[in-house]
C-alpha positions in Angstrom: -118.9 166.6 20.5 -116.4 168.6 19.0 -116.6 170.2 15.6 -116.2 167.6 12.3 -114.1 169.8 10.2 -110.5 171.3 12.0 -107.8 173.6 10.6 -106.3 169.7 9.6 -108.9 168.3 6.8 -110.7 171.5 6.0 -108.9 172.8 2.9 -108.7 169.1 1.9 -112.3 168.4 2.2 -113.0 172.1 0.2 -110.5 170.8 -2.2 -112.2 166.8 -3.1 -115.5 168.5 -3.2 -115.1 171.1 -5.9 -113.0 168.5 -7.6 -116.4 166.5 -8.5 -117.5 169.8 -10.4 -114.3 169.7 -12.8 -111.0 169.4 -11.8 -109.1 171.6 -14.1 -110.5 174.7 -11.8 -109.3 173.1 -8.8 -106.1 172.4 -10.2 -105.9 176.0 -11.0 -107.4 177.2 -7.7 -103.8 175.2 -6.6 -101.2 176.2 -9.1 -102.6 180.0 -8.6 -102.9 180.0 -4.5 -98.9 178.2 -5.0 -98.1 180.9 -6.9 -99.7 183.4 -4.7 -98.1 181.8 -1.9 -94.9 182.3 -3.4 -95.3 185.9 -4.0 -96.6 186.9 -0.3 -93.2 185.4 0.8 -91.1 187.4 -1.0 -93.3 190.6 -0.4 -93.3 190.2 3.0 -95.6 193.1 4.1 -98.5 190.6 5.3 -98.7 188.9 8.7 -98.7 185.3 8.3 -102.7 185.1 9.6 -103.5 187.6 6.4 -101.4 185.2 4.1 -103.2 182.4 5.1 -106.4 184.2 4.4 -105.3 185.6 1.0 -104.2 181.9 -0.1 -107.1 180.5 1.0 -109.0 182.9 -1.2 -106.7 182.0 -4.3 -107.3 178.5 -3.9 -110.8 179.6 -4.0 -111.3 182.5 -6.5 -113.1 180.8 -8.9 -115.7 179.3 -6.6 -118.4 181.5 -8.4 -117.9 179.5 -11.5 -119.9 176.6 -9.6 -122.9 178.6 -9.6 -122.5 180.4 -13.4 -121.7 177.3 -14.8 -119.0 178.9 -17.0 -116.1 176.7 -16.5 -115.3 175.6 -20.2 -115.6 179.4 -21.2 -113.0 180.2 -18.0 -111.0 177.5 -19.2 -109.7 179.5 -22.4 -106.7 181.8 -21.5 -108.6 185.0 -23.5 -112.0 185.4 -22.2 -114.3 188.9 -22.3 -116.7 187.4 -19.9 -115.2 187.8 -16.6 -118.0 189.4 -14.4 -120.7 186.9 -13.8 -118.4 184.3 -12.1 -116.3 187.0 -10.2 -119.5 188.9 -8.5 -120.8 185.0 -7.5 -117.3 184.3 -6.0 -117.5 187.6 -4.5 -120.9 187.1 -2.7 -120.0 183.7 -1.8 -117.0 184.7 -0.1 -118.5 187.6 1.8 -121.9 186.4 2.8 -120.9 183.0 3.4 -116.7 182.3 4.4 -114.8 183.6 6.9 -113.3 185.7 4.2 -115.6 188.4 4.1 -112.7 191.3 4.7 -110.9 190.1 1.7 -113.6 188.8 -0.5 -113.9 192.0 -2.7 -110.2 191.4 -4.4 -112.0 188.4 -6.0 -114.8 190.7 -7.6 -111.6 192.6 -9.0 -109.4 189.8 -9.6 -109.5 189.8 -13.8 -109.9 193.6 -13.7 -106.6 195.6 -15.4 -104.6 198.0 -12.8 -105.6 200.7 -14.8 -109.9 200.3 -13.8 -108.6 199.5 -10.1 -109.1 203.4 -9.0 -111.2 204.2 -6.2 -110.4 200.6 -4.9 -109.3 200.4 -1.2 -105.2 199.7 -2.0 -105.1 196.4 0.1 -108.4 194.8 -1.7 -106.7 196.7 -5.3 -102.9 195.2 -4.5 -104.8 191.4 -3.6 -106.5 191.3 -6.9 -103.5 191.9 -8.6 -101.4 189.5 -7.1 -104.3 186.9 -8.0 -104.7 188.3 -11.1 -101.0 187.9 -12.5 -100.8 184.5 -10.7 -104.1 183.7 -12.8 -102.8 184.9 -15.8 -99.2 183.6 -15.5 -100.8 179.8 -14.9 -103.1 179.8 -17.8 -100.4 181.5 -20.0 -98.5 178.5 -19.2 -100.7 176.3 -19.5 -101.2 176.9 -23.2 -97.3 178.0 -24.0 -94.7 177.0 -21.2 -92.2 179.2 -22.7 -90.3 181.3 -20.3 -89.0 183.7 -22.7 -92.9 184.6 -24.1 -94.2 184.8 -20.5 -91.8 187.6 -19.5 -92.5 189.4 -22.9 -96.4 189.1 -22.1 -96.2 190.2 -18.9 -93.7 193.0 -19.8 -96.5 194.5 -22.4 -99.3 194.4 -19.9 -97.0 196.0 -17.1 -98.9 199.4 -15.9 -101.9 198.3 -17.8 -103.3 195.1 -17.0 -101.1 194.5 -13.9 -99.5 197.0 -12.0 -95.4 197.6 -12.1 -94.5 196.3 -8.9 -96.8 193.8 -8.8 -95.0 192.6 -12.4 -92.0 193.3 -10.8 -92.6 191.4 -7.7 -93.6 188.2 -9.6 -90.4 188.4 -11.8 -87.9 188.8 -8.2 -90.3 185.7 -6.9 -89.1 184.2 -9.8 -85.4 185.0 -9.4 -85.9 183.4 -5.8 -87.8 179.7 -6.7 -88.7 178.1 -9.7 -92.5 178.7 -9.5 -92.9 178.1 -13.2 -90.9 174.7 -13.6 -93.1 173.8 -9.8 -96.3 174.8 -11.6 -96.0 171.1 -13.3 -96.1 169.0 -10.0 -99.2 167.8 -8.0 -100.4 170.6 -5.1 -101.7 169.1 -1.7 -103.4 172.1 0.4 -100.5 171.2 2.8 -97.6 172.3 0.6 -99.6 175.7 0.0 -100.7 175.9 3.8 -98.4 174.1 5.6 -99.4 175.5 9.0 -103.3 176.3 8.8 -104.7 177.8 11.6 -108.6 178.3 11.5 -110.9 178.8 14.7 -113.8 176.4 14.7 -116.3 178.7 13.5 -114.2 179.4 10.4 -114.5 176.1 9.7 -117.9 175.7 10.5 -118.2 178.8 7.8 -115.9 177.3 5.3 -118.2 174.2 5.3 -121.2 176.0 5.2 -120.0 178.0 2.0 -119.9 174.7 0.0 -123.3 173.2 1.3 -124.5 176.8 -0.3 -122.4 176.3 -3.5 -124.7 173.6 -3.7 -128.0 174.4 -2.7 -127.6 178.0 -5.0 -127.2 176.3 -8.0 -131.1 175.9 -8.1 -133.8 177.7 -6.7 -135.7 174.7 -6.1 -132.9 173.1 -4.0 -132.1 176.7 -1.7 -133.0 175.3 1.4 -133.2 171.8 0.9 -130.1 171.3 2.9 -131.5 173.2 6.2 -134.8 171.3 6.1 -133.1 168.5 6.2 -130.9 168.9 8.6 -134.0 170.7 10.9 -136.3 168.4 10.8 -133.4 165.8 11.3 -132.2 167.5 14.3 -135.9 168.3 16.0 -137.3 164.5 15.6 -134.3 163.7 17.3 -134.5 165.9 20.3 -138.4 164.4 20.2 -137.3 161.1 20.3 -134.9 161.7 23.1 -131.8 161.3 21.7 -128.4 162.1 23.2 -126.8 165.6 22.4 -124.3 164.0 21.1 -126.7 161.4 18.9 -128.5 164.7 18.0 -124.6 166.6 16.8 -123.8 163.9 14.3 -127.4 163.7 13.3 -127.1 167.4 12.1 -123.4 166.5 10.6 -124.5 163.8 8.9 -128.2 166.1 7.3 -125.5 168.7 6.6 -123.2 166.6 4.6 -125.6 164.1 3.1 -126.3 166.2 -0.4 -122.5 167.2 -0.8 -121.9 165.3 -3.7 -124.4 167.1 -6.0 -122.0 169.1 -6.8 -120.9 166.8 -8.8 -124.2 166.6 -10.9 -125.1 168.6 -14.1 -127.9 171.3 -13.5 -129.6 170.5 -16.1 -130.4 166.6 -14.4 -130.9 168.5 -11.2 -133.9 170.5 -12.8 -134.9 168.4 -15.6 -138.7 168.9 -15.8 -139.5 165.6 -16.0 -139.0 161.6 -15.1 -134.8 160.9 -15.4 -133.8 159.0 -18.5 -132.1 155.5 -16.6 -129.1 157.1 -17.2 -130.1 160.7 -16.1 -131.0 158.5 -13.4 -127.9 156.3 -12.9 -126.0 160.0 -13.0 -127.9 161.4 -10.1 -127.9 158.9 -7.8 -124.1 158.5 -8.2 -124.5 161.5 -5.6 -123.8 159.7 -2.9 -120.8 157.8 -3.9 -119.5 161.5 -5.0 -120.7 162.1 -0.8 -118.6 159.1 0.4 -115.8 160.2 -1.8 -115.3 163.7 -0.4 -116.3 162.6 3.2 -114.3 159.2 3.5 -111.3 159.2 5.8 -111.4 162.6 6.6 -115.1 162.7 8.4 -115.9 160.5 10.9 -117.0 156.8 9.6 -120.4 157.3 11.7 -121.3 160.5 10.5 -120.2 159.6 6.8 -122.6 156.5 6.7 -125.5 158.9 8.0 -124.4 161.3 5.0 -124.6 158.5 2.9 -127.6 156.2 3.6 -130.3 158.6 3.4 -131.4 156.7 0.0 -131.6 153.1 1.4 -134.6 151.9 2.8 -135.3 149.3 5.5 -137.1 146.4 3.1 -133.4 146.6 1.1 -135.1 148.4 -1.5 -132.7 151.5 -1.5 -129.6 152.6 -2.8 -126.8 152.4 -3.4 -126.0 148.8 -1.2 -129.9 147.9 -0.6 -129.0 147.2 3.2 -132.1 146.6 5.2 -133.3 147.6 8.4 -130.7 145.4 10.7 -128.1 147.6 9.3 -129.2 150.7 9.0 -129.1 152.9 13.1 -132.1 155.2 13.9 -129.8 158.1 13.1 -129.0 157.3 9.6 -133.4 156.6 9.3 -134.0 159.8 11.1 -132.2 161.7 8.2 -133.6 159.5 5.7 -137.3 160.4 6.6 -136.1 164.1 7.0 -134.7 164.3 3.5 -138.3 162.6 2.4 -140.0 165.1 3.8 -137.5 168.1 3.4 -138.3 167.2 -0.7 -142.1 166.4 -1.2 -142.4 170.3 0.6 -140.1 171.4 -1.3 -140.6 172.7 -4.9 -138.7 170.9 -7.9 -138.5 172.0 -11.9 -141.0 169.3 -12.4 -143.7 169.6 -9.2 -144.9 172.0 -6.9 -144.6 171.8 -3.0 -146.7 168.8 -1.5 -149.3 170.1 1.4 -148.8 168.6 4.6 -152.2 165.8 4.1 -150.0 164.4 1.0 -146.9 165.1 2.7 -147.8 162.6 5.6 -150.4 160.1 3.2 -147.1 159.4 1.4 -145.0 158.6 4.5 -147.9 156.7 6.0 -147.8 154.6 2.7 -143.7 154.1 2.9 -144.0 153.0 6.5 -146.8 150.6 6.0 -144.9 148.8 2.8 -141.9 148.7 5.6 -139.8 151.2 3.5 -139.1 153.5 6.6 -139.9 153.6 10.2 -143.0 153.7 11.6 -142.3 155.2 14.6 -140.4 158.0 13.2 -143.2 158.6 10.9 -145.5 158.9 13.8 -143.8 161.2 15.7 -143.0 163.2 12.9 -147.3 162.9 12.3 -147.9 164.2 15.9 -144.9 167.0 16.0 -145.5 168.5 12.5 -146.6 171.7 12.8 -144.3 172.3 15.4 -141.3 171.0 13.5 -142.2 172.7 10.4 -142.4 176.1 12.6 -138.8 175.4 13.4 -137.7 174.9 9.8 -139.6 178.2 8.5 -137.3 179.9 11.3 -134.2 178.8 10.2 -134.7 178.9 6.6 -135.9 182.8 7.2 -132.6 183.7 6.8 -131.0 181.4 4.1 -134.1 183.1 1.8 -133.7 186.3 2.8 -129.9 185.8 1.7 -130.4 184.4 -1.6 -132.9 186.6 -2.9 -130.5 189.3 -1.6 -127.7 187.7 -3.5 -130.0 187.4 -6.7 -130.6 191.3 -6.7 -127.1 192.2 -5.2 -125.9 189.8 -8.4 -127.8 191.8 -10.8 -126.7 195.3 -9.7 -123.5 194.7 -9.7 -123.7 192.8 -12.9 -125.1 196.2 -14.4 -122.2 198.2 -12.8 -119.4 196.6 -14.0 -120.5 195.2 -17.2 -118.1 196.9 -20.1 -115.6 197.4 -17.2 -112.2 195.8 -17.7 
C-alpha cells in the first residue's frame, strides 16, 4: 500500500490542520511564503529544489506558536517577545521535517541584520528574506499604504533588514504587484505550483504535525504512538493483511489530528469537563474528518474518525453500532482505550495493567467493544506493551531533549534582537 500523503495533498493537508488552531497564522504563513516565493524568483541564486524548501518553511515559520500558545501576542505588528515561538519552530523543523538544513533561519527569522553575525550567510540571508516578508505582511495588514511601507522599510534598511535584501524586495516589487496580491485567497498550489517531495518527506511532514499535537502536553507526548502500536501489533496478532495492518497504522496516526484544534487548557483541565468543555473536545473528530476528508482515503479517514463510537451505538459522534463499524476501525478504538487509561492525564495517573484490562473486560461484557479484541489484547499484553515502550524510547528521549535544548537556547538569546 503506498504512502497516504504525496507531494499532491501534503501542503494542503499541513495547511487545513493548522487552520483549526487559528487561521489568521495560516493566512500569514501564505501571504509570507507568497511573498517569499516572489522574492526567490527575482533573486534567482537558489535551485528550484532549495526554493521549494525555503517556501515550505515560510508557510511554516510560525509553527512554534502551536506549542507556545502565543498567537494573539504574534498577532500585533510590534512585539518584544519573539524567542519562545521561534526556538519551538526551530526544533520542530529540525528534529521533526524534512527541513532540518534550513530550519535554523526560522530561530533567526525576527532577529535584526545587525545580531545576524557569526550566522552561516545562507541560514543569515533566509531569515532575512522571511523576516522582511513577515514584516511587510503585517505592516500591511494594519496600514496598506504603499507610500508608509517603503518609508518603514527605508528606516530599518542596514538595521533590521539588510540593504540588499530591502533592496531586493523593493525590485520584486517593481516586477509584480505582491502588495495589491497580498489581498487575494492563497492555495499551497499558487505558492508551490510544482511540489516535488520524496515519500519519506512526506511521511516527515506528517509526522511533524502529529508532534505539534502531542507536544502541546506532556500528558499527551506519546499518546499518538501507543495508539498506533498497539493498533498495529493486535493486528498482526489477529492475522490481518499487510495491507489491513498499513491503514490500520494510517488511520491510529491520524485519528487525534483534530486536537489541534482544542484549547490546552480543556486538554489538561484537572478535572470532569463542564458539558460544554465537553461538547468542545469531542468536536475533535469532526475537526479530524475536516482535515482528512477528500484528501485521505475514505477508509482510512472513517478509522481516524470512529475511534469514539462504540458497538451498543453508545459512542460518538453518529452512535453507529457494531454492523457498521469494520474490525479495523474497533482495533484502533480499543488501542486508543488502552493507549489513555496507561497513559497519565492533568487529572489521573497511569492505570496498572490489572485496572487497565478490569476496565476493558467490563466494556466488552456491557457490549461496548469487542470481545475478541479484548482477549487477545488480555493474552498478548506484555508483549505488546514491550513493543510500545520500544518505540516510544525515542519520542521521550526527543521531547525531554527538546524541553532542555528549549530552555538553553531560551537563555542565550533572550535580550537578543
Amino acid at each position: 500500500m503506498a504512502s497516504v500523503v504525496n507531494s499532491n495533498n501534503i501542503s494542503g493537508l499541513i495547511q487545513r490542520t493548522l487552520n483549526h488552531v487559528d487561521p489568521r497564522l495560516v493566512d500569514h504563513g501564505k501571504r509570507v511564503a507568497y511573498l517569499v516565493s516572489r522574492m526567490l524568483d527575482i533573486d534567482g541564486t537558489f535551485t528550484e529544489k532549495e526554493k521549494q524548501d525555503i517556501c515550505f518553511l515560510a508557510l511554516l515559520h510560525d509553527v512554534g506558536a502551536y506549542k507556545t500558545e502565543e498567537i494573539n501576542e504574534m498577532a500585533k505588528f510590534e512585539t518584544q517577545d519573539i524567542w519562545e515561538h521561534s526556538i519551538y519552530g526551530y526544533l520542530f523543523l529540525y528534529h521533526f521535517s524534512p527541513l532540518k538544513d534550513w530550519a535554523q533561519a526560522i530561530l533567526y527569522h525576527h532577529v535584526s541584520a545587525i545580531s545576524l553575525k557569526g550566522v552561516e550567510e545562507k541560514i543569515a540571508t533566509v531569515s532575512q528574506i522571511i523576516n522582511i516578508a513577515d514584516r511587510v505582511d503585517m505592516f500591511w495588514l494594519y496600514q496598506p499604504d504603499e507610500e508608509a511601507l517603503d518609508s518603514y522599510l527605508i528606516r530599518n534598511r542596514g538595521r533590521r533588514f539588510r540593504e540588499e535584501i530591502v533592496e531586493l524586495f523593493l525590485e520584486t516589487q517593481r516586477h509584480d504587484p505582491i502588495l495589491e496580491n497580498l489581498n487575494k485567497e492563497y492555495a499551497p498550489k499558487s505558492i508551490l505550483p510544482q511540489v516535488n517531495l520524496s515519500s519519506q518527506e512526506c511521511e516527515d511532514y506528517l509526522k511533524m504535525m502529529i508532534y505539534a499535537i502531542d507536544f502541546r502536553s506532556q500528558h499527551t507526548v506519546t499518546h499518538t504512538i501507543t495508539t498506533t502500536s498497539i493498533s498495529t501489533n493486535t493486528a498482526r496478532i489477529i492475522g490481518m493483511s499487510d495491507d489491513q495492518v498499513q491503514r490500520i497504522y494510517y488511520g491510529a496516526l491520524l485519528h487525534d489530528l483534530g486536537k489541534i484544534g482544542i484549547p490546552v487548557e480543556i486538554l489538561e483541565f484537572p478535572g470532569k469537563l463542564s458539558p460544554q468543555a465537553m461538547k468542545i473536545m469531542r468536536s475533535h473528530v469532526s475537526i479530524t474528518e475536516d482535515i482528512l476528508g477528500g484528501t485521505i482515503a475514505p477508509d482510512i479517514t472513517k478509522i481516524a474518525v470512529r475511534h469514539h463510537e462504540k458497538l451498543d451505538g453508545s459512542g460518538y459522534p453518529r452512535g453507529l453500532t457494531e454492523k457498521e463499524l469494520s474490525m479495523e476501525e474497533q482495533v484502533v478504538a480499543i488501542a486508543d482505550i488502552v493507549s489513555a487509561l496507561l497513559g497519565t492525564r492533568s487529572y489521573k495517573e497511569a492505570y496498572s495493567k490489572d485496572k487497565t484490562l478490569s476496565i476493558l473486560q467490563e466494556q466488552a461484557e456491557t457490549g461496548k467493544i469487542n470481545r475478541e479484541i479484548v482477549s487477545i489484547l488480555e493474552e498478548h499484553f506484555d508483549e505488546i506493551l514491550a513493543e510500545v515502550a520500544t518505540n516510544c524510547s525515542p519520542i521521550l528521549h526527543t521531547y525531554y531533549g527538546l524541553q532542555q535544548e528549549y530552555e538553553g537556547l531560551l537563555e542565550k538569546h533572550r535580550g537578543v534582537y
